[in-house]
C-alpha positions as CSV (number, residue, x, y, z in Angstrom):
1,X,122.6,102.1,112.9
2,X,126.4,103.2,113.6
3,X,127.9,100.1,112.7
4,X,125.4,100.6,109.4
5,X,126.7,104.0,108.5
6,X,130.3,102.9,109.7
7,X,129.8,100.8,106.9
8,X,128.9,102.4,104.0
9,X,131.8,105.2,104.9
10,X,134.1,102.2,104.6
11,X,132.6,101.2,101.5
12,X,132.6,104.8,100.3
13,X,136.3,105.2,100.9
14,X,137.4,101.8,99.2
15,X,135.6,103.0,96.1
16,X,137.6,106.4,96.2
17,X,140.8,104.5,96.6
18,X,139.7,102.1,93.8
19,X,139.2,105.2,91.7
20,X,142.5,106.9,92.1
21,X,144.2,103.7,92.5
22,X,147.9,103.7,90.8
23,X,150.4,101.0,90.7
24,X,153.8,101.4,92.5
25,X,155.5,102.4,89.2
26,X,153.2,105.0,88.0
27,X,153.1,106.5,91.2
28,X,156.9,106.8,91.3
29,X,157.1,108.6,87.7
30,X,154.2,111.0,88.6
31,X,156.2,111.8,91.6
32,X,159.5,112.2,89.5
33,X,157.1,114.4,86.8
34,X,156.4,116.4,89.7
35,X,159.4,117.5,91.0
36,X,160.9,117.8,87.3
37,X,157.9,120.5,86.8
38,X,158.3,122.2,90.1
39,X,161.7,122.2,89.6
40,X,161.5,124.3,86.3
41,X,158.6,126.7,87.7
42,X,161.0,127.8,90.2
43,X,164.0,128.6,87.8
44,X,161.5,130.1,85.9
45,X,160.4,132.3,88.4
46,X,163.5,132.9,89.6
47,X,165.1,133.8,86.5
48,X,162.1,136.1,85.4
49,X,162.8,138.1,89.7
50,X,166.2,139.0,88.5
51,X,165.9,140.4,84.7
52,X,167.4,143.6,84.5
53,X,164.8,146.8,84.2
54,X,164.5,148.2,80.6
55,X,166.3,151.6,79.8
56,X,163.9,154.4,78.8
57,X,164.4,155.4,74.8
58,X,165.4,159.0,74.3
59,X,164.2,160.4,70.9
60,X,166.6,162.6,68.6
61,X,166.2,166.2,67.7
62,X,165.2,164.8,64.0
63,X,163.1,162.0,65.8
64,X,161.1,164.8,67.7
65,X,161.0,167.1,64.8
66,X,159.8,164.9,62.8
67,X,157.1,163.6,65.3
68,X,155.9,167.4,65.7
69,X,155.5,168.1,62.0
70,X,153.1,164.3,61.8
71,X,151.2,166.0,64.8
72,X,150.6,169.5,63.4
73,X,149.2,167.6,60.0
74,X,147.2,165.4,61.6
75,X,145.3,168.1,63.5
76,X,145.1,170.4,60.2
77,X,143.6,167.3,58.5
78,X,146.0,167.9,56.1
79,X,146.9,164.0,54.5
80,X,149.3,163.4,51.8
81,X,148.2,161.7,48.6
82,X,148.5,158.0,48.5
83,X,151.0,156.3,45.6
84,X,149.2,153.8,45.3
85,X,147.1,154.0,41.7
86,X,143.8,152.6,41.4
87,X,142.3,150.7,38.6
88,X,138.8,150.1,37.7
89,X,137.6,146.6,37.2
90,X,136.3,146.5,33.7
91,X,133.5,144.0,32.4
92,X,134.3,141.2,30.6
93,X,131.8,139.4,28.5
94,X,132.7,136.6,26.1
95,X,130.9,135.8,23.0
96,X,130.1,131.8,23.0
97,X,129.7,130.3,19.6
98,X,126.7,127.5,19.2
99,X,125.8,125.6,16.7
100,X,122.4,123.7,16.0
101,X,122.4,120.2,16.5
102,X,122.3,117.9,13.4
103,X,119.6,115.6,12.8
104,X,119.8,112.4,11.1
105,X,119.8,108.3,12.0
106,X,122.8,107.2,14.1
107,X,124.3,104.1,15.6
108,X,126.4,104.7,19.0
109,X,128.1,101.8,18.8
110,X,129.6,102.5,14.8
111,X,129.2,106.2,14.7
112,X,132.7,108.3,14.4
113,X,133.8,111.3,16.1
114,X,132.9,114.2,13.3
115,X,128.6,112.5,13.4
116,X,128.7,112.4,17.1
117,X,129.9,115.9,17.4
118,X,127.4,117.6,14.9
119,X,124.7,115.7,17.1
120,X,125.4,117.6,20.0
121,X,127.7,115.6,21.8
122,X,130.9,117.4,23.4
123,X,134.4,116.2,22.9
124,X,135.4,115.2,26.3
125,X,131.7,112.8,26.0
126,X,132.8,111.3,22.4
127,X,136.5,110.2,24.1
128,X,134.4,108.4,26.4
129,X,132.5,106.8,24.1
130,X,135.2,105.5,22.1
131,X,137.3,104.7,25.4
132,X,133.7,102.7,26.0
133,X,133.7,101.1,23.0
134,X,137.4,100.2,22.9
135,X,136.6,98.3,25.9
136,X,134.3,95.9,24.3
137,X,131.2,98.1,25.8
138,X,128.8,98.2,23.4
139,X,125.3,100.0,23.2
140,X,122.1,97.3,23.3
141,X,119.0,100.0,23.3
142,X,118.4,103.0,22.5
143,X,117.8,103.5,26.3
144,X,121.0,102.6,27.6
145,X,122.6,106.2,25.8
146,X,121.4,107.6,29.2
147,X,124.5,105.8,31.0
148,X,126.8,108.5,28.6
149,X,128.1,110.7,31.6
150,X,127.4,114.3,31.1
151,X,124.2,113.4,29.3
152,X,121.4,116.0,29.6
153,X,117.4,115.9,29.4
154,X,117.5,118.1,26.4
155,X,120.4,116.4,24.3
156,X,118.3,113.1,25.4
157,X,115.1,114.5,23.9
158,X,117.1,115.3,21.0
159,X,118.9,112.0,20.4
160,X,116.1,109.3,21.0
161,X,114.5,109.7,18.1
162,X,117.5,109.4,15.9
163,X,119.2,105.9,17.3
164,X,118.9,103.1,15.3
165,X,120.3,100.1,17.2
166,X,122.1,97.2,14.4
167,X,120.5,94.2,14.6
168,X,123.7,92.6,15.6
169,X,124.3,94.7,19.0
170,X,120.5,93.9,20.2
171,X,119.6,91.2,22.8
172,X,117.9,88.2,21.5
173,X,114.8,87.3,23.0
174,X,114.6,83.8,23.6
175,X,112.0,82.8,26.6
176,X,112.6,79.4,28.1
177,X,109.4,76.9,27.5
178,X,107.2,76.4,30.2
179,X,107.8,72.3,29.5
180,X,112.2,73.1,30.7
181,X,111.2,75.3,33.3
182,X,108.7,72.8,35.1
183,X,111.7,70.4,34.8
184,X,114.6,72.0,35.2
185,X,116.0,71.2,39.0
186,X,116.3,73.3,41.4
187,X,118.8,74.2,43.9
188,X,118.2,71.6,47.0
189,X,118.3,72.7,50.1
190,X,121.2,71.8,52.2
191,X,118.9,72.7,55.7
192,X,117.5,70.3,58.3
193,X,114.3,69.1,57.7
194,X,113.7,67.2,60.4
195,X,114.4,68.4,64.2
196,X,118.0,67.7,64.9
197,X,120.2,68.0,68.0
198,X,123.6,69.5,66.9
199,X,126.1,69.7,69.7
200,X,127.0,73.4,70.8
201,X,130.8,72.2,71.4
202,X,132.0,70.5,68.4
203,X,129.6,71.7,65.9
204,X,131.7,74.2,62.5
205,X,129.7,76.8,60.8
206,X,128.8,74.4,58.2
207,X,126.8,72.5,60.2
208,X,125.5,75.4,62.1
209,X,124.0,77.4,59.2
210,X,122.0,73.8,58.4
211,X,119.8,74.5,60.9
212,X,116.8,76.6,59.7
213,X,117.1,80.6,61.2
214,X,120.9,80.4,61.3
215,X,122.9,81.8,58.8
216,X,126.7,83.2,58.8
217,X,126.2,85.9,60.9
218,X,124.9,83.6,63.9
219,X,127.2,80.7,63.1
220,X,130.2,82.5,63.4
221,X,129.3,84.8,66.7
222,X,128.4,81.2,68.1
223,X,131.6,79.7,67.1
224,X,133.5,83.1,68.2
225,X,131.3,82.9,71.7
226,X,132.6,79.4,72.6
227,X,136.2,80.2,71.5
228,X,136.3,82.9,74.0
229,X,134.5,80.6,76.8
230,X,136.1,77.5,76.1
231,X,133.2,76.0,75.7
232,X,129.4,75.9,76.4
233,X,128.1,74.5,79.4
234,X,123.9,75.3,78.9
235,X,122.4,76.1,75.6
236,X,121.0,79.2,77.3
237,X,124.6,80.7,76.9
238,X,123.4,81.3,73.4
239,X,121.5,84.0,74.8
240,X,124.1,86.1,75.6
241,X,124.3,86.5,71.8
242,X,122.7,89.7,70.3
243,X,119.5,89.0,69.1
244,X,119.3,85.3,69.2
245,X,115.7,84.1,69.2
246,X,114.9,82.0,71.3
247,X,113.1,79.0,69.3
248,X,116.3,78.1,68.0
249,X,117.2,76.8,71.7
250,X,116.0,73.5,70.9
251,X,118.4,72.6,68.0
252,X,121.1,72.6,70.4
253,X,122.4,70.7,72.8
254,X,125.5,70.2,75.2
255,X,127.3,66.6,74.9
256,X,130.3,65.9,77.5
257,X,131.4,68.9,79.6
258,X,135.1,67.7,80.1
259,X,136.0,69.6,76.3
260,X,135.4,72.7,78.3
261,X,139.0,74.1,78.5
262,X,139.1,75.7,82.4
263,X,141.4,78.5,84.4
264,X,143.7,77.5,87.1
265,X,142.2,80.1,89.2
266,X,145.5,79.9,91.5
267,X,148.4,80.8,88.4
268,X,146.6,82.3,85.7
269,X,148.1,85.7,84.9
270,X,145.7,89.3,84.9
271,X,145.9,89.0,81.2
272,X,144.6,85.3,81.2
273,X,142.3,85.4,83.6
274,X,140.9,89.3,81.5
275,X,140.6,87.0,78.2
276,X,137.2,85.3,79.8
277,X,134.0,87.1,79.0
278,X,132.5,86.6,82.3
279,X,135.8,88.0,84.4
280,X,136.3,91.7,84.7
281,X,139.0,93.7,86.0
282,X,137.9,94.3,89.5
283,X,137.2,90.8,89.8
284,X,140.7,89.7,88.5
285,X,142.3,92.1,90.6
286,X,140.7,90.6,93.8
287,X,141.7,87.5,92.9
288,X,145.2,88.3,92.6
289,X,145.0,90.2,96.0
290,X,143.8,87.3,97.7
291,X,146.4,85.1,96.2
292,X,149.2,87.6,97.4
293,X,147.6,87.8,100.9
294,X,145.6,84.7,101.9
295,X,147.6,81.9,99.2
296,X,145.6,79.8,97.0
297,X,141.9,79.8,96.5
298,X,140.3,76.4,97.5
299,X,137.2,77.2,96.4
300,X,134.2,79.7,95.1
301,X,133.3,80.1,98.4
302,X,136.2,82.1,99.1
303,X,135.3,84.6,96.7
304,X,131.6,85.1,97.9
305,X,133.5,87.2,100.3
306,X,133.9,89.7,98.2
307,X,131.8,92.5,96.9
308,X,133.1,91.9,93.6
309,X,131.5,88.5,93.0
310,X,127.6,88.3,93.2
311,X,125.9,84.9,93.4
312,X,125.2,85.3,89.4
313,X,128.7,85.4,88.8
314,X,129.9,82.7,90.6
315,X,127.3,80.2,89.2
316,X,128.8,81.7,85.8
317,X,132.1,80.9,86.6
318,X,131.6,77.1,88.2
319,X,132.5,75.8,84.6
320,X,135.3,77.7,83.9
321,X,137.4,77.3,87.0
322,X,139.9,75.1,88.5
323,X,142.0,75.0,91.7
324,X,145.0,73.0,91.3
């Protein structure tokens, strides 16, 4: 059990080291940062050690006179009257004009200025009428004077009754016959109909969304997925995809394996080797450690040493690497 616990202490302390692990560089500007601030503490505290002690202020005779007449009216209670005037606030109230709203027929889309303000419209709402109108906007039912911004449920009440749309403005109802719409064509289809194999490494997104479930979302992660891999090497890669279902596994296949673009495991750089979804960090570093120490890597087997690498991730990575 001693070698056990011997162990995990050694396991313990690698991960501490790992945690607080900085590279030569940084740890020679914290070291510089750290004198620099000691350095300054200690002037600091030096400088503050020899400032010379503050002189007591004597008062004048008018100073202490004056302080001893304040004192005397303070304890008589006696205050002098403030300067400063006061001034009640006053209420204001202002007297609002109003005038009934007019009643009589009206177009919105021909109506001026003077009938749309003796309706009950404001001026600021009859500018945007005619900034509407001026636009090419115009008014097709009576309804659509809801849209008027600034339009209340009173004014509304007021106004629907009085809008008389011109015949010209309204829509023309004109229903297609049943006989074009049985023949009119429709839109075909551009999906599979049949169960088709489509090859995971050359397929576009064109082809992809042909298959029925896939769309754009799906066919570009799946396109973005195998431009970060290099390539698939299973179709149950596609798994690794949020939310792919799985009955769409058998629309897929994988057709010759040497497209798959690989890492030279023994001269790829940390930032290379940190570009492949299934390499992290840790696992880069410890490959570059063994390079440093032990030379190239032959093979996967070389890795299993590590703690790093489980047997998932090295069946991951048999695709992806190379060693010469």
């Amino acid at each position: 059990m001693n070698w056990l616990n011997k162990r995990k202490n050694r396991l313990f302390l690698k991960q501490i080291k790992d945690l607080f692990y900085l590279p030569r560089a940084d740890r020679k500007v914290l070291l510089a940062f750290s004198l620099c601030l000691a350095v300054l503490t200690g002037a600091a505290l030096l400088y503050l050690t020899h400032l010379p002690a503050e002189k007591g202020y004597l008062l004048t005779e008018a100073e202490r006179r004056h302080y001893q007449e304040l004192c005397r009216s303070l304890e008589t209670g006696k205050e002098k009257p403030s300067r400063k005037k006061t001034f009640e606030k006053k209420p204001y109230s202002y007297a609002v004009a109003t005038t009934p709203w007019a009643s009589f027929p009206f177009d919105p889309n021909t109506a001026d200025s003077t009938q749309l303000l003796a309706l009950g419209f404001a001026p600021w709402q009859v500018r945007n009428i005619y900034k509407y109108r001026a636009k090419g906007g115009r008014f097709r039912q009576a309804e659509e004077i809801r849209k008027i911004y600034g339009m209340t449920g009173e004014l509304l009440e007021h106004l629907m009754p009085l809008v008389r749309i011109a015949p010209k403005y309204q829509y023309l109802d004109t229903p297609a016959e049943e006989s074009e719409k049985q023949h009119s064509p429709k839109n075909p289809s551009n999906k599979f109909t049949e169960k088709t194999c489509v090859d995971l490494n050359t397929a576009d997104t064109a082809l992809l969304k042909r298959i029925p479930g896939i769309g754009h979302g799906f066919a570009s992660q799946i396109v973005r997925r195998r431009r970060k891999l290099g390539g698939y090497a299973s179709v149950e890669q596609l798994k690794e995809i949020p939310h792919f279902p799985d009955s769409l596994l058998s629309w897929f296949e994988i057709g010759d394996l040497k497209s798959i673009q690989k890492i030279n495991i023994n001269k790829a750089t940390l930032t290379e080797m940190r570009r492949h979804p299934y390499l992290n960090f840790y696992q880069c570093r410890t490959i570059l450690e063994h390079r440093r120490k032990y030379g190239t890597i032959k093979s996967l087997n070389d890795l299993s040493l590590y703690e790093e690498f489980t047997a998932k991730d090295l069946d991951r990575l048999t695709p992806y690497l190379r060693f010469q």
